[in-house]
Every structure is written in C-alpha cells, then in structure tokens.
C-alpha positions as a printed NumPy array, in Angstrom:
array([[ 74.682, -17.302, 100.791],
       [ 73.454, -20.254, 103.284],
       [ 76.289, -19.625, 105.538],
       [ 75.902, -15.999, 105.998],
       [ 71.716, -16.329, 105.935],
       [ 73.136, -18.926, 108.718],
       [ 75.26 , -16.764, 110.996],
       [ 72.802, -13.753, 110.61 ],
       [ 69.986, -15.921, 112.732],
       [ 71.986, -17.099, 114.93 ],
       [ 71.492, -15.8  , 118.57 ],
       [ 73.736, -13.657, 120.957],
       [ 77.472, -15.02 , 121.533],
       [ 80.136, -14.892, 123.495],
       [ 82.303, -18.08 , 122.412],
       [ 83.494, -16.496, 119.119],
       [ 87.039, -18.167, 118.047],
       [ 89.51 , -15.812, 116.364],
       [ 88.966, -18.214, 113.304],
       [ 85.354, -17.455, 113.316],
       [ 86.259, -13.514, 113.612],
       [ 88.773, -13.669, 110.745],
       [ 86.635, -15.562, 108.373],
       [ 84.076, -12.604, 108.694],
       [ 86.953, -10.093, 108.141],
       [ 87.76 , -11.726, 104.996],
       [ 84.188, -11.93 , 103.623],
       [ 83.407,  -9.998, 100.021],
       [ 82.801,  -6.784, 101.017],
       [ 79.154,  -6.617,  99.933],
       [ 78.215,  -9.578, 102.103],
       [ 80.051,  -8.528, 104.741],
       [ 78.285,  -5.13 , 104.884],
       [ 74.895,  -7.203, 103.966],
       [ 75.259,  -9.131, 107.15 ],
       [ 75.837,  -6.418, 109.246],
       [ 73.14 ,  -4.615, 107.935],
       [ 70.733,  -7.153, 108.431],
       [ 71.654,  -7.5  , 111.921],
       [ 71.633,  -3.963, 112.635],
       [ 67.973,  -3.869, 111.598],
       [ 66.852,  -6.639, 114.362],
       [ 68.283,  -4.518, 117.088],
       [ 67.996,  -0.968, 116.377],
       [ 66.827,   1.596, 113.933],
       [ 68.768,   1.637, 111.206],
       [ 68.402,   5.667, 110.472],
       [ 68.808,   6.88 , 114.249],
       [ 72.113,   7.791, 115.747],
       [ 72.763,   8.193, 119.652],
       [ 74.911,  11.598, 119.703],
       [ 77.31 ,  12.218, 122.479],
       [ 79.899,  15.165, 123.06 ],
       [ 83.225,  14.767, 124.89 ],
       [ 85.085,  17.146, 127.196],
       [ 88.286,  17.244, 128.472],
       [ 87.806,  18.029, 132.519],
       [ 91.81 ,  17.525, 132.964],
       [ 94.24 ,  17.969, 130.682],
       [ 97.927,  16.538, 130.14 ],
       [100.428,  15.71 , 132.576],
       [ 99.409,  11.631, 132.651],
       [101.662,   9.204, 133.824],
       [101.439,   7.222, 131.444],
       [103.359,   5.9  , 127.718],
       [100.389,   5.25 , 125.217],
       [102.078,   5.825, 121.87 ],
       [ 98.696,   7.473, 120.502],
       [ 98.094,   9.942, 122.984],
       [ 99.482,  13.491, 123.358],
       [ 98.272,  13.922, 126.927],
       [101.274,  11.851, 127.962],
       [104.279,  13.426, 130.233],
       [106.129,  11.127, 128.194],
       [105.775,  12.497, 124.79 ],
       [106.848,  16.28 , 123.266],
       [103.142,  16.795, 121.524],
       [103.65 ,  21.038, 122.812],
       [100.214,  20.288, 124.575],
       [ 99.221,  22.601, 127.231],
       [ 98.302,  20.635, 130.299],
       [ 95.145,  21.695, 132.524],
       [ 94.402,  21.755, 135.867],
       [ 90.671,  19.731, 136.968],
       [ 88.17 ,  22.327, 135.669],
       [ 85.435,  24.052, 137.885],
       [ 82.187,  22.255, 137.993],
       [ 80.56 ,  25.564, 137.158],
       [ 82.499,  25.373, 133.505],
       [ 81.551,  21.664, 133.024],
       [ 77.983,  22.69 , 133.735],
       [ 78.317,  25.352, 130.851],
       [ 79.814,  22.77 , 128.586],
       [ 76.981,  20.205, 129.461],
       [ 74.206,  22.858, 128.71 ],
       [ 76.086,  23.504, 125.539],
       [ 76.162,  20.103, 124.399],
       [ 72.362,  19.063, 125.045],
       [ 71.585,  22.347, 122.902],
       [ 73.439,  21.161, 120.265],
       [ 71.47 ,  17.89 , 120.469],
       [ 73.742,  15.447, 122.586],
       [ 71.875,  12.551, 124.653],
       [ 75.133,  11.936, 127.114],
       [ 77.581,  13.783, 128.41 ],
       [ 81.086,  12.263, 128.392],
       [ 83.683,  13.603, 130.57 ],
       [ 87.37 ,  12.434, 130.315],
       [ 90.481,  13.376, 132.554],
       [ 94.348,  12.24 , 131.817],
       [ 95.135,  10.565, 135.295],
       [ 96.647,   7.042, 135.643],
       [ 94.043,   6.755, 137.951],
       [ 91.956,   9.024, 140.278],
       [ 92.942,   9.97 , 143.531],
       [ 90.519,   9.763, 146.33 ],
       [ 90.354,  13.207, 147.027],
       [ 89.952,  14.08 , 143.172],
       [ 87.056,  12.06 , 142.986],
       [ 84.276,  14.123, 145.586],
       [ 84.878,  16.586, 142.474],
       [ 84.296,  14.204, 139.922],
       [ 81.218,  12.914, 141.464],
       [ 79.704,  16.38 , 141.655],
       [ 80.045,  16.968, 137.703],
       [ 78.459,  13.725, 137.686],
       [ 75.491,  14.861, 139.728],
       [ 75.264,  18.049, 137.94 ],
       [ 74.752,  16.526, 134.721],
       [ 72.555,  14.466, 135.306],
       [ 70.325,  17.071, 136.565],
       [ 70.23 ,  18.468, 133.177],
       [ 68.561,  15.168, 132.35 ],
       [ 71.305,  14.007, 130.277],
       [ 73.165,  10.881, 130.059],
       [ 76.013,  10.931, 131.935],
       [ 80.094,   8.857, 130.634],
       [ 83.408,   9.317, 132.657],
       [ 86.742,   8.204, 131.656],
       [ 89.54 ,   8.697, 134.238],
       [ 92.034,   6.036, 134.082],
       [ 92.053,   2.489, 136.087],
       [ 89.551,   2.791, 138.922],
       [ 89.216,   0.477, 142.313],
       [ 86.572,  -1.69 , 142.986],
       [ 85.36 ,   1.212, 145.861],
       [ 85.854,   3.939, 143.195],
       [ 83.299,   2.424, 140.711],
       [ 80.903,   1.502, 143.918],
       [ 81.591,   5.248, 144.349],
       [ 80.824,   6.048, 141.394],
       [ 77.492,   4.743, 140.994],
       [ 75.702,   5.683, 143.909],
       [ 75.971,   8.917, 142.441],
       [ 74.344,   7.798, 139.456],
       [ 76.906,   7.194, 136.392],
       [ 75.377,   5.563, 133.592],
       [ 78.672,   4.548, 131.64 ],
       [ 82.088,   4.048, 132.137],
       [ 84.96 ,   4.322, 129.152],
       [ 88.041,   2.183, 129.494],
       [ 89.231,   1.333, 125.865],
       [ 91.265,  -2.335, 125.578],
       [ 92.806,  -0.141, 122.757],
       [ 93.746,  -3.268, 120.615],
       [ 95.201,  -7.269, 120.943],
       [ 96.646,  -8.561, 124.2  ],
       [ 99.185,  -9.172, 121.652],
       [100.257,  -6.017, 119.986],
       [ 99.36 ,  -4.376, 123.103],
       [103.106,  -4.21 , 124.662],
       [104.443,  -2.348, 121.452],
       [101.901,   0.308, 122.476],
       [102.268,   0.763, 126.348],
       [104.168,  -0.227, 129.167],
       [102.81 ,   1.691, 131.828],
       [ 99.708,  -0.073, 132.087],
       [ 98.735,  -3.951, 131.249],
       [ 95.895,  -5.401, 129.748],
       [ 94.857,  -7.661, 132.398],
       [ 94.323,  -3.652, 134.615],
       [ 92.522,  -2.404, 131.932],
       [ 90.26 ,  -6.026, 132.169],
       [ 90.591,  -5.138, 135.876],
       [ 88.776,  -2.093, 135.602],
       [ 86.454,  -2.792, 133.036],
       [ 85.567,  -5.645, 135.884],
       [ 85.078,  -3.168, 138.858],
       [ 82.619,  -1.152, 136.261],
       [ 80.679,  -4.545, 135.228],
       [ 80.186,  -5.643, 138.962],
       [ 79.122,  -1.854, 140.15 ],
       [ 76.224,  -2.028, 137.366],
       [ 77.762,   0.83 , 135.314],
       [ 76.968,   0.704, 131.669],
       [ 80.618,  -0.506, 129.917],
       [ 82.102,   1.531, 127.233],
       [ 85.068,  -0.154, 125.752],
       [ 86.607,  -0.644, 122.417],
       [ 90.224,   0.369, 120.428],
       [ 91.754,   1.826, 118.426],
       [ 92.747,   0.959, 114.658],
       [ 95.761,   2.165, 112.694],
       [ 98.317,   2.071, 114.742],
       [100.303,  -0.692, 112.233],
       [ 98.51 ,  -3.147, 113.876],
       [ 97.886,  -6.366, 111.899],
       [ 94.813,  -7.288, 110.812],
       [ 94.646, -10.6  , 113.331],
       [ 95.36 ,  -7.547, 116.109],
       [ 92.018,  -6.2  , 114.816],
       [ 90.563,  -9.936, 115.132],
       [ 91.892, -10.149, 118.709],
       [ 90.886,  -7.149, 119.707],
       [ 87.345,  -7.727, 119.017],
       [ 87.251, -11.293, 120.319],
       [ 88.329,  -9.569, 123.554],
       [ 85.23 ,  -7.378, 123.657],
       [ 82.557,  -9.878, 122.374],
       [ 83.736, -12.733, 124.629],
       [ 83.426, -11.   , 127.761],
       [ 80.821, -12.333, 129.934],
       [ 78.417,  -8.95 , 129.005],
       [ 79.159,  -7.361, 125.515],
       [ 79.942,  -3.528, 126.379],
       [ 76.691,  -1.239, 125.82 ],
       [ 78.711,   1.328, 123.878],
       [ 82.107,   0.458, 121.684],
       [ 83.991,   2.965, 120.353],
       [ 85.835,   2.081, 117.224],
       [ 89.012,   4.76 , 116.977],
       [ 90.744,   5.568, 113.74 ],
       [ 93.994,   6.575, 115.057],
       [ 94.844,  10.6  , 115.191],
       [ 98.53 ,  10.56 , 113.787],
       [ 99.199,  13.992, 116.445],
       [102.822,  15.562, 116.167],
       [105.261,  14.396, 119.069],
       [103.983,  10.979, 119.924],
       [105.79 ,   7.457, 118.839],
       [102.945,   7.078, 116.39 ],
       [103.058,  10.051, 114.284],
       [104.218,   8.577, 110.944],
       [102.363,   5.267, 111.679],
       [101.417,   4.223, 108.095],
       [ 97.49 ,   5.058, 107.053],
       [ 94.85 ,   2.186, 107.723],
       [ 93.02 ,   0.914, 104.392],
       [ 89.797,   2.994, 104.382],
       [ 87.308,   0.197, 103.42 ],
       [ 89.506,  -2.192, 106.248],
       [ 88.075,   0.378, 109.033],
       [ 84.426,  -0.31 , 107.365],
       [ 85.798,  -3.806, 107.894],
       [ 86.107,  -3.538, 111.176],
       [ 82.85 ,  -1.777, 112.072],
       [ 81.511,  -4.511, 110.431],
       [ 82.52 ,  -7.219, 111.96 ],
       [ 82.172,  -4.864, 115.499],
       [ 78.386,  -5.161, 114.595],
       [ 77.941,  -8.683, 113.656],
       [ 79.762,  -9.945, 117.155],
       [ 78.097,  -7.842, 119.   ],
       [ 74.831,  -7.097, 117.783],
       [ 73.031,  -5.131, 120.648],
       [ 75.568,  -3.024, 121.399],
       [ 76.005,   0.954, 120.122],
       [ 79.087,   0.991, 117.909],
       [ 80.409,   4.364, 118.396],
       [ 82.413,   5.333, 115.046],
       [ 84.245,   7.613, 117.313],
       [ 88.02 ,   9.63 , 116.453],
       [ 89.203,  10.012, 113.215],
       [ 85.992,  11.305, 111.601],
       [ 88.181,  14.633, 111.154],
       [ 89.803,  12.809, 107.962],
       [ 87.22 ,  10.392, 106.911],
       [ 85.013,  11.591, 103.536],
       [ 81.418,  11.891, 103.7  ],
       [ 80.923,   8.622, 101.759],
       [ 83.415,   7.051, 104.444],
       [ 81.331,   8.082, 107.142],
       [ 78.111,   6.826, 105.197],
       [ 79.506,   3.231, 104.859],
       [ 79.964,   3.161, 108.282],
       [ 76.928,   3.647, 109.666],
       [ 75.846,   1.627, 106.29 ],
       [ 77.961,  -1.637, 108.182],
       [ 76.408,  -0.705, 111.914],
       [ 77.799,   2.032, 113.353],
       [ 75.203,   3.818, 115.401],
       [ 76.823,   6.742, 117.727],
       [ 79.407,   9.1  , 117.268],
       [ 80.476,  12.394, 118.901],
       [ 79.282,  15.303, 118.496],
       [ 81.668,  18.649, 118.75 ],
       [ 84.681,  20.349, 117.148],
       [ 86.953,  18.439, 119.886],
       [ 87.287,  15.123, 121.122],
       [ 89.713,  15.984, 124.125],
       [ 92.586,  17.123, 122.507],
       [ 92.12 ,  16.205, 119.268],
       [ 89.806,  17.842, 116.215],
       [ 86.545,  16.452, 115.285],
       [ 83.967,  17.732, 112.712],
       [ 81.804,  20.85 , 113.181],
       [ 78.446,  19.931, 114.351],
       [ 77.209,  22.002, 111.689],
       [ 78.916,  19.164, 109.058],
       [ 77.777,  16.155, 110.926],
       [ 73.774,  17.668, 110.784],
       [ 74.525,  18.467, 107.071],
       [ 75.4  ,  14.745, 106.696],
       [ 73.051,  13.388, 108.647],
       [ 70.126,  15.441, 106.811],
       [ 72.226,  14.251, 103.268],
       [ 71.315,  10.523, 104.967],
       [ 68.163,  10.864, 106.464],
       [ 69.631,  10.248, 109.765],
       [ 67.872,  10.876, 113.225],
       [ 70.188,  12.192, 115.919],
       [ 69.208,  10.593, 119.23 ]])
C-alpha cells in the first residue's frame, strides 16, 4: 500500500515513462480503482458529471482512411453524406441540447481540414452558441495556425483532435493523416489559448502497451488536455474494423483508470461506446474517474443512449449532471 499511498500524493506530471504507465495498468484491480478514486476526489466532485451533446454539422464524404470511421469516402458503411447544415438548424439543435441539460455544445464536421471559405460559416455557429450561454467544442479536421487564431477571436472554448491511439499502432489505422499533424494541430489549438480536447480510441486490437503509449502521449504534453475522451470503438458495418475482436470490459475501466491517475485535473470524457456498455459498466467508470460523457441518442453517426437512460442512471447513482 506505501507505493500507491506514494504515487497518489504526488503532484502534477508530465515525465511519466511508459514503464511507470504500465505498472499502473497492471495494478490489482481494486487498488487501481482505489487510486483513481482518491485522486478524483482532490480535483473534482466525485458525484457531478459535465454533460455535453454532439452534432454532426457535415456529414460523410472525408478524405480520409481511418479504419473506425464510416464518414470515410474510403469505406462502403451505406452512410448518407450531408452537405454543411444551416446555422438556423444548428441553433435548433443547440437550444435542444441545453434543454435537455447539456453545459457545451460540440459540433463536428468530416473534412480533412476546413477550407477558408467554410470556416466564416463555422465561426457563426460558433457565435450563435455561445449566445445561448453555452459552452461551445468544434472538431473539423487538421486546422492552421491562422485557422485556430481564427477561431478564437470568435470565442471557442475547446477544440477536439483525438491522437486516436500509439504513434506505434497508429499506421495500421490511417495513412492519410500522421501523428506528428494531428500533434500539429493539437499545437496550433494550445498556442491560440483554446481549451484541448484530445484522447483515443480503445478496441481496435490494439495491444495493451498501445493503450500505455497512447496515454503517455496525452499526459506528457507540455499542458494535459482539459477534456479527454476515452472511445470504446463502434464496430459499424463497412469499415476495416468491423469484426475487430471485443476489448476486455474491466481493461476499458483499466484504462479510464489509469486516464485519471496521469492526468488528474483533467475531465475524462467516457465518450462512444456507452451504446453497449451495462449499467454497472458505466458505474465503474465513473467509479475509476470518468467525469463527462455525451448526452443524446447520436454521437455523429453513431448511436448513443437515450437521455432518458443516462438520467435514469445517473438518479440510480446519485449523480449531478453539470
């Protein structure tokens, strides 16, 4: 117990060694989960969950391979691409979500990255949604140091660009895109003060030292990310990973985990995949740190709970929804 009691009061780092990472990984589960607990508590309340909702503004057609993702022109998913929506609909949506009891509004299109004439329109949803005095997320793809600049004078809060998983396992994934642009990007977002969302995504027959990697990747930049999403992969008809083989349940708690521990003062999102995760699942999860999700019945293209289910759960758990 001295070594854990040890690492739980130790302060804020961004040195961690993929030795140190895998050691917590292979932890008994209980202590694991104790230790992320523990530090949970000393940075956040431990029974409130930030709530966002997620919307689709363009749909399908993207340019590039990512094995998970049926948006790709690449892949035969029968998806039904859409053109940029109207800002009046995205308005609708927004006013929707906050209803429902959503603190930011995330808003995701399938480009490579934005053209400069796409973006005026992008900057007005922005605007628009943040004068419903909600939090406002984008996610379009690599962006240019004068995109992000762009970007926040308009007032964006946070900016998703996913490192999806391990330099390493990265290339069996996507070749359309390399890590060092999505580091790129995630660089443009630091230095333009936008809040960084970034995580991965688990179960795509990565190894567990991909999972490892991953996360040293996040925690070792020179800022943790504010928000990281921790994806359960969506096995969706059409795309290379399809009949990837199921993830462990209790190695996802694993990695939320360890997510919390490295980074203790950031919101880890337990984000796609909810769809097929039980009730207890879920509870273990935010049991090992995991303080956000998304709210809604879709997460872009893919199904996520009913909000009626997650309030049901969240009542069942004594769970705030912030």
């Amino acid at each position: 117990m001295s070594s854990v009691s040890q690492s739980i009061a130790s302060p804020v780092r961004h040195d961690w060694t993929e030795d140190e990472i895998a050691a917590l990984f292979a932890l008994p589960f209980n202590d694991l989960v104790f230790q992320a607990q523990t530090l949970h508590r000393q940075y956040f309340d431990p029974n409130e969950v930030q709530i966002s909702s997620l919307l689709s503004i363009k749909t399908g057609r993207c340019s590039e391979d990512c094995g998970y993702c049926p948006q790709s022109a690449h892949h035969d998913s029968e998806l039904e691409s859409e053109s940029l929506m109207a800002l009046d609909e995205v308005v609708t949506a927004a006013k929707e979500a906050k209803e429902k009891g959503a603190s930011r509004f995330c808003m995701g299109a399938a480009w490579r990255q934005p053209k400069d004439r796409d973006l005026q329109a992008v900057m007005d949803m922005v605007k628009a949604v943040k004068d419903l005095g909600m939090e406002t997320c984008m996610t379009l793809g690599m962006l240019t140091k004068d995109q992000a600049n762009s970007l926040k004078e308009v007032g964006l809060d946070y900016y998703n660009h996913n490192l999806d998983t391990s330099p390493e396992f990265y290339g069996e994934i996507i070749s359309t895109r390399t890590y060092q642009d999505r580091l790129d990007t995630l660089k443009h977002v630091r230095d333009a003060n936008i809040n960084v969302c970034s995580g991965g995504i688990v179960g795509m027959g990565e190894s567990r030292t991909d999972r490892v990697r991953l996360l040293q990747q996040l925690a070792n930049q020179t800022k943790h990310p504010e928000s990281v999403p921790i994806n359960l992969l969506i096995k969706v008809k059409g795309t290379p990973l399809e009949d990837a083989p199921d993830l462990e349940p209790l190695e996802f708690v694993r990695s939320i985990a360890v997510a919390r521990i490295i980074m203790p003062e950031s919101h880890v999102r337990l984000s796609a995949g909810r769809e097929s995760m039980s009730e207890e699942m879920q509870a273990l999860c935010f049991l090992s740190g995991a303080n956000s999700i998304f709210y809604g019945e879709k997460l872009l293209t893919t199904a996520n709970p009913a909000t009626s289910s997650d309030q049901q759960l969240f009542e069942k758990l004594g769970i705030r929804a912030v």
